[in-house]
C-alpha positions in Angstrom: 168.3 -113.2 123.4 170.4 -110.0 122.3 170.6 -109.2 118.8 174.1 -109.9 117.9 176.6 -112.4 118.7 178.9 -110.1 120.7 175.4 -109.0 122.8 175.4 -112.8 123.8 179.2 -112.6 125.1 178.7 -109.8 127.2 175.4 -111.0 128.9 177.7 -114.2 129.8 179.9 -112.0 132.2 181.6 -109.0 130.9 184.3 -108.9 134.1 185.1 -112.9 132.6 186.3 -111.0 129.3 188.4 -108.7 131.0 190.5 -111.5 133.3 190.7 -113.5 129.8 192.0 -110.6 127.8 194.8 -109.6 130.8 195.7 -113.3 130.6 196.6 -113.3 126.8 198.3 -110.0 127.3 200.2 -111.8 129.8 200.9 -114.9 127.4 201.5 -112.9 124.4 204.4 -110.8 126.3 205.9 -113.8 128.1 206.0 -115.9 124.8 208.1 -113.2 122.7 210.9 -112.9 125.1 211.7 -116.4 124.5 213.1 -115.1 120.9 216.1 -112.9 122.6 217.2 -115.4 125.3 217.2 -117.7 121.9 219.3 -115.4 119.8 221.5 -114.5 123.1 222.5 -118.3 123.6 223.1 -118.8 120.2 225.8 -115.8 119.8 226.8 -117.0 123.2 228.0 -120.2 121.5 229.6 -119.2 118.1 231.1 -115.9 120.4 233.3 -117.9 123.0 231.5 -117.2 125.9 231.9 -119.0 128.6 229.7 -122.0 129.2 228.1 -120.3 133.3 226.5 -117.3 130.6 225.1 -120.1 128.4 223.8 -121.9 131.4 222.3 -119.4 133.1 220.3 -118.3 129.7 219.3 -121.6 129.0 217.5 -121.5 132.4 216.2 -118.0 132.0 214.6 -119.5 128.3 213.5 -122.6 130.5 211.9 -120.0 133.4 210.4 -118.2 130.2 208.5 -121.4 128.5 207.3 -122.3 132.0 205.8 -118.8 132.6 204.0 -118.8 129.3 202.8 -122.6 129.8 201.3 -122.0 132.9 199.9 -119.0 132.0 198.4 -120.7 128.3 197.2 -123.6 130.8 195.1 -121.1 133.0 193.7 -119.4 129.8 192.7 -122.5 128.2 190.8 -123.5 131.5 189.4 -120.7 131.9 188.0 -120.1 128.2 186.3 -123.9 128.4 185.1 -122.9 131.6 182.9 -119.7 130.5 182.4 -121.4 127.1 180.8 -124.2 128.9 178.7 -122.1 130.9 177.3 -120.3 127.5 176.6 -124.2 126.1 174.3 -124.8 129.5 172.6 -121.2 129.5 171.6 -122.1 125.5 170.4 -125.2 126.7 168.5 -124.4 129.3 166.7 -121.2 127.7 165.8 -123.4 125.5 164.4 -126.6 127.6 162.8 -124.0 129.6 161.2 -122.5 127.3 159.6 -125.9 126.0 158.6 -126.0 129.5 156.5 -122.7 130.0 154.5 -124.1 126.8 154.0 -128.0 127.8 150.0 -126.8 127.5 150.1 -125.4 124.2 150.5 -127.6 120.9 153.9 -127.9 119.3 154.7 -128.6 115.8 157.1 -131.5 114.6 159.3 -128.4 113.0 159.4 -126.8 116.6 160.8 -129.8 118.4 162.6 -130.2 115.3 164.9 -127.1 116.3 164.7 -127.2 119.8 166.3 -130.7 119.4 168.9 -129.5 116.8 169.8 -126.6 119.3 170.1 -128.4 122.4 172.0 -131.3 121.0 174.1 -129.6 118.4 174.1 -125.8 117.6 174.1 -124.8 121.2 177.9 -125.9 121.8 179.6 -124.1 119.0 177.6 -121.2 119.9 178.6 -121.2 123.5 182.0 -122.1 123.1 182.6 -119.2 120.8 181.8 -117.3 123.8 185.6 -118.4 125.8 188.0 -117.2 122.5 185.5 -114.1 121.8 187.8 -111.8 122.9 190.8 -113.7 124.3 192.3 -115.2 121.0 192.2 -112.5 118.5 194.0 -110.0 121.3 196.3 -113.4 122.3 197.0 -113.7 118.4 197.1 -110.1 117.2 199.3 -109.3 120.3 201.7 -111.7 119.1 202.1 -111.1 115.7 202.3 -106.8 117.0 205.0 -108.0 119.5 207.3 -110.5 117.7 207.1 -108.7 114.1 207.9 -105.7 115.8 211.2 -107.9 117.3 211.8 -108.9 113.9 211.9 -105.4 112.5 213.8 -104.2 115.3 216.9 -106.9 114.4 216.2 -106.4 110.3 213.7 -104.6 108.9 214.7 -105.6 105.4 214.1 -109.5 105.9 210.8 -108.6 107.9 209.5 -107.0 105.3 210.2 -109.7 103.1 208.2 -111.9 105.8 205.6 -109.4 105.9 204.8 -109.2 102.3 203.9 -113.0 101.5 201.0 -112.4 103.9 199.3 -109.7 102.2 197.5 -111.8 99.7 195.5 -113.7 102.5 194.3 -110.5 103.4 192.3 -110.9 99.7 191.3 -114.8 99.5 190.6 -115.6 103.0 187.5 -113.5 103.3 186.3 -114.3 100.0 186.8 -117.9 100.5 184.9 -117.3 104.4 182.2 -116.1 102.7 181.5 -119.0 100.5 182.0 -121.6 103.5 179.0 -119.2 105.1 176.5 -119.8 103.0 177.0 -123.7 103.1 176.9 -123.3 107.2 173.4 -122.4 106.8 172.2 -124.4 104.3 174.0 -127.3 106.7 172.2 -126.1 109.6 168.9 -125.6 107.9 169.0 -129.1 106.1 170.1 -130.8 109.9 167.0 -129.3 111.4 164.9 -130.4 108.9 166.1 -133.3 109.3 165.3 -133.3 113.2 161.7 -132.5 112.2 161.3 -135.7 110.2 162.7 -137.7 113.4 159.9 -136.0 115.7 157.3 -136.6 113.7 158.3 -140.5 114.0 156.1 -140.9 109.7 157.4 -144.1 107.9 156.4 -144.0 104.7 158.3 -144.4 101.7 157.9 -140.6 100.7 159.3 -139.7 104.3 162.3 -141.9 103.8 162.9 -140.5 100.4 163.0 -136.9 101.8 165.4 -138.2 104.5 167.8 -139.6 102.7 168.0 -137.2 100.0 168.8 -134.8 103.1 171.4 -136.4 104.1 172.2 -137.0 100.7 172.4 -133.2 101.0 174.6 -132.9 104.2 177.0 -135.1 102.3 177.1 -132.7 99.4 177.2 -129.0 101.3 180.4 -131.2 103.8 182.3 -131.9 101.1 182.1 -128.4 99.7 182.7 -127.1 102.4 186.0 -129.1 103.3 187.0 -128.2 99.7 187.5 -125.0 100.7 188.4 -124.8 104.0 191.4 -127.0 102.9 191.9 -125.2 99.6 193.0 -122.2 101.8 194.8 -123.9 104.1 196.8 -125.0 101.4 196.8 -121.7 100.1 198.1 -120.2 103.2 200.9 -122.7 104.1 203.0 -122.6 100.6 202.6 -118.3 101.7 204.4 -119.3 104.9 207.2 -121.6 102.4 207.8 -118.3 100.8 208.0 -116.7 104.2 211.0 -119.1 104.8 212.7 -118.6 101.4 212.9 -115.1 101.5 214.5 -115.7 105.0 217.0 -118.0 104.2 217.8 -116.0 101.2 218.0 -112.4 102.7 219.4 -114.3 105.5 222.2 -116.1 103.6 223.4 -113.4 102.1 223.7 -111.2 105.6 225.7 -113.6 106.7 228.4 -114.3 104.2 228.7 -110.6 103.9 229.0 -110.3 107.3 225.5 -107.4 107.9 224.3 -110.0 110.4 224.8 -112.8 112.9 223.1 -116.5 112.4 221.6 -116.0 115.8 219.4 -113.2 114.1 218.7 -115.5 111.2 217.9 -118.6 113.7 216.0 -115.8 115.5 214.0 -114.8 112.4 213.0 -118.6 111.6 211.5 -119.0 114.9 209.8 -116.0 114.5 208.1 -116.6 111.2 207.2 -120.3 113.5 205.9 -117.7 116.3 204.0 -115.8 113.4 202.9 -118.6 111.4 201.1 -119.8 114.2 198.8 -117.3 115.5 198.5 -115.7 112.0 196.4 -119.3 111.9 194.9 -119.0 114.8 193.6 -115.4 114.1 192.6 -116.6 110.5 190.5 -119.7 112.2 188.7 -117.6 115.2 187.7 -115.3 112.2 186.3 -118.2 110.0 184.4 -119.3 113.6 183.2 -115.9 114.3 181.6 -115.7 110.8 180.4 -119.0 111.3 179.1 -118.4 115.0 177.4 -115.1 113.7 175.4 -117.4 111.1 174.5 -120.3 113.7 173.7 -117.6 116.7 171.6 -115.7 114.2 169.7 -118.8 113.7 169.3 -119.9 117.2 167.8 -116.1 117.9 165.2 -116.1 115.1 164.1 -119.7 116.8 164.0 -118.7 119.7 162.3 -115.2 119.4 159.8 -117.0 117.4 158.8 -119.3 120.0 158.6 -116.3 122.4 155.8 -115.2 120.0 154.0 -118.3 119.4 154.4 -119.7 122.8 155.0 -117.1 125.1 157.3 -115.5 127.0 160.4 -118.2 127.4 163.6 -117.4 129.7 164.4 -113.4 130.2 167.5 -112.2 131.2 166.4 -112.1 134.9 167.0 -116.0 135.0 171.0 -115.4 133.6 172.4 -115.3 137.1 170.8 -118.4 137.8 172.1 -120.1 134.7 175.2 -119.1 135.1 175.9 -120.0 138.7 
């Protein structure tokens, strides 16, 4: 197996990155225009003009959210569909390499992990492999393309937006960090756990060790859902302030007449617009720290059985796999 995670993603098909990547430009450009037909039909309305203009924006907005559906549906499909091909290649390096060493004696802890990977670790792993690439250029495209729209109407109100996401820069990776070291103890714990299934010992000292693993599982989940949601928490009263300063900034262009409501309408949807794949980019990073801790395990496994076992499935095999 390569050494790194994003090794892994270009041995799966590096020509499969680059379709995915020109899709999410495509989606990321067809889903900001949406904001100037929006602002266009509401001026339209409050302007007096005439309702065949309105109409025939309302269907250009309508052409606009098909165009970036379709395109969202296609990208989607086509993420699963290389993800799922990562999930059977882990899978099957890893059955075949059981395989090659049927002769040779295996220890409960080595069927242990092999279990744990092919019925658990493998699919988070592989499925990383579809949003690699894809959803941080999807995410950061859209945050470059509508905050740039946002400066381009007011750059004093997107600044204001701008500013209440600068301390997430600071407490998501700190928090990430924390949630990291709990991934691994959970995965370690889980395998161990798999290793007291194999070796099928009922006593009460093997029970005991069981359940104070799970016991354990329990423990590391909980901390780990305290802060995950801790920062979510964290990062959606950031976005409330996002809306403040809008309708603030906002109000105040209005009744002094610096600005139209279809820019301040326009601004809320865009905060929406950012909001959204702000999150997005925030969770693929948690997953690719998270991936980098579970693939890192996976490789150590599996290199190790490559020593003790012999040679397992090279990289010869990948076209076959992935057919």
């Amino acid at each position: 197996m390569p050494k790194n995670l994003f090794g892994f993603v270009l041995l799966m098909g590096r020509h499969h990155q680059i379709a995915i990547a020109a899709l999410s430009i495509l989606l990321f450009l067809a889903g900001t225009a949406p904001l100037e037909v929006q602002r266009r039909i509401i001026n339209a309305a409050t302007g007096g003009a005439s309702y065949q203009a309105i109409l025939i924006l309302v269907f250009a907005y309508l052409g606009l959210a098909l165009l970036e559906g379709l395109t969202k549906l296609a990208l989607n499909l086509y993420r699963g569909w290389i993800g799922e091909v990562a999930i059977r290649w882990l899978r099957m390096g890893v059955l075949a390499a059981s395989e090659c060493s049927r002769e040779s004696p295996v220890d409960a802890l080595a069927e242990g992990v092999q279990l744990s990977i092919v019925l658990a670790e493998a699919e988070p792993v592989g499925g990383f492999v579809g949003t690699s690439v894809s959803e941080p250029l999807l995410q950061a495209g859209i945050l470059i393309a509508v905050g740039g729209y946002m400066i381009y109407l007011q750059p004093l109100m997107a600044l204001a937006v701008a500013v209440v996401f600068l301390p997430q820069i600071g407490f998501v990776p700190l928090m990430q960090m924390a949630i990291n070291r709990r991934v691994e103890t959970k995965i370690t714990v889980m395998r161990h756990v798999s290793e007291g299934m194999v070796r099928h010992v009922v006593t009460s000292d093997a029970l005991d060790a069981q359940s104070s693993r799970v016991q354990r599982l329990f423990s590391t989940n909980m901390s780990i859902y305290r802060i995950k949601f801790t920062m979510n928490f964290l990062m959606n009263l950031m976005t409330q302030v996002g809306y403040v300063g809008i309708f603030a900034l906002g109000g105040y262009y209005v009744v002094t007449g610096k600005t139209e409501i279809g820019t301040v309408v326009a601004f809320i949807s865009g905060l929406s617009k950012i909001t959204d794949p702000w999150g997005e980019l925030v969770d693929w990073y948690r997953d690719l720290k998270v991936t980098q801790v579970k693939y890192a395990l996976i490789r150590d496994a599996s290199d190790a059985a490559t020593t003790l076992r012999g040679e397992g499935v090279s990289r010869d095999e990948v076209p076959a796999l992935t057919r």
